[in-house]
C-alpha angles and dihedrals in degrees: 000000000000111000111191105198119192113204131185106047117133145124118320136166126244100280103035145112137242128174115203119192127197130193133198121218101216130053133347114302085247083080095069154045097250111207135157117210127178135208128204124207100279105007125090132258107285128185115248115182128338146189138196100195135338108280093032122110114259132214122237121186105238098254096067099030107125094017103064142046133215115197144145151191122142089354134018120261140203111187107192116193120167095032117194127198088251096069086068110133166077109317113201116192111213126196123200129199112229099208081061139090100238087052097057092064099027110105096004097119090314126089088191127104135162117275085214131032142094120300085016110120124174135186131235092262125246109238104235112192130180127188134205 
């Protein structure tokens, strides 16, 4: 069974910076679509940044474009820099097959993938907080 574990979220203060890392436990990362999303108390799962192999372009959703960084090479990065009290929350890695259905679409102009569905593996979530 694949277990994606996401690793460096904590408490930091408006302004700051965090890197969380996340690693999958079968195969190489070339195998899948590689994404963090994130979900506040109340709101619902949103994508945050994605990428569909190093050296390809990756998406950010607008409220985190210039201050994080999406990379990977043996494991999957965020680098978060600027960080505002709204980007408190609750980061899920997701890996995605690429042999899959869901990893044909994934990342292709859409952050968006099933929470749920064949080839689709998600991690426990890091809580990320930051204070005022």
């Amino acid at each position: 069974q694949v277990q994606v574990v996401e690793s460096g979220g904590g408490l930091v203060e408006e302004g700051g910076s965090l890197k969380l890392s996340c690693t999958v436990s079968q195969g190489t990362l070339d195998m899948y679509v590689l994404g963090w999303f994130r979900q506040a108390p109340g709101k619902e799962r949103e994508g945050v940044a994605c990428l569909r192999r190093g050296g390809s372009v990756p998406y950010y959703r607008n409220s985190v474009e210039g201050r994080f960084t999406i990379s990977r090479d043996y494991e999957l990065n965020l680098q978060m820099n600027n960080l505002k009290t709204e980007d408190t929350a609750i980061y899920y890695c997701a890996a995605v097959e690429i042999a899959s259905a869901a990893g044909l679409t994934y990342c292709r102009g859409s952050p968006n993938v099933p929470q749920a569905a064949p080839g689709v593996y998600w991690g426990q979530g890091t809580q990320v907080t930051v204070s005022s």
